[in-house]
N, C-alpha and C positions, 0 to 999 in steps of 0.2 A: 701318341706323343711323337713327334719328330724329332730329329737333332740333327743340326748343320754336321757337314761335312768335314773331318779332320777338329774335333772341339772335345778334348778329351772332359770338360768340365761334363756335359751333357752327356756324349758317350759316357764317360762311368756312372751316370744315374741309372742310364738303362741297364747297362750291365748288371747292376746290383738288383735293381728287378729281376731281370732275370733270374738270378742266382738262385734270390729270394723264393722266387714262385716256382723254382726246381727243389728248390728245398723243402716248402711250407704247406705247398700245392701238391705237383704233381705228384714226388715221390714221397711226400709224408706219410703215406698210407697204401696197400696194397687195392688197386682199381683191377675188375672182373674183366676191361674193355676200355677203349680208348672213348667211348660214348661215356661209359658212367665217370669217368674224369673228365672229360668235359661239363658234364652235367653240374659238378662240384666247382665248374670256376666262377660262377656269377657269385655264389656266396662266399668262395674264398676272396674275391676282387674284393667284396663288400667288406670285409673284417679287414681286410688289409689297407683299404682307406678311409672306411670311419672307424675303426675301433680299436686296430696293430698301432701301438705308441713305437715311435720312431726316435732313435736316439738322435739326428740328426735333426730334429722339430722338438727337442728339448721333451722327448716322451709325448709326445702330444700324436693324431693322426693326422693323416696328410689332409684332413676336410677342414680339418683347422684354419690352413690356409685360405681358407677359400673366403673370397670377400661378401658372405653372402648374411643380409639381415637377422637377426635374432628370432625375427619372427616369422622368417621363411622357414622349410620343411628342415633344417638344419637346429635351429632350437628346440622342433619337437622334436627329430627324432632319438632314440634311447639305444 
C-alpha cells in the first residue's frame, strides 16, 4: 500500500497496521528465530484480511470490501 505524502487520513491506516501486526503477529507469541516469524506472516496476513472483523468495516474483514463476484474464489472460500 502506498500513502501520499503528508495525508495523515492514509498515514494513520498504516500506522494502525502496523501496531496491529506488532501486536497480533510479531510479538503475540514467543518465535525460536527471526525465520520461524516470518514463516507465520503469510497465514497471519491471511486471517487478518479475510477473517479478523474490523470494527472500522462494521465487524466485517477487509475482503469484504473487495469488489469481487460471488462466484469468484471469494464465495468459496471458508
Amino acid at each position: 500500500m502506498r500513502t501520499k505524502p503528508y495525508t495523515p487520513r492514509t498515514n494513520g491506516k498504516a500506522e494502525r497496521f502496523i501496531q496491529t501486526s506488532l501486536r497480533e503477529w510479531a510479538y503475540a507469541r514467543s518465535y525460536d528465530s527471526s525465520e520461524q516469524r516470518a514463516k507465520h506472516l503469510p497465514a497471519w496476513l491471511h486471517h487478518y484480511n479475510w477473517h479478523r472483523p474490523h470494527s472500522s468495516l462494521n465487524y466485517k474483514p477487509p475482503i469484504s470490501r473487495a469488489p469481487l463476484p460471488l462466484n469468484n474464489v471469494l464465495g468459496l472460500h471458508n
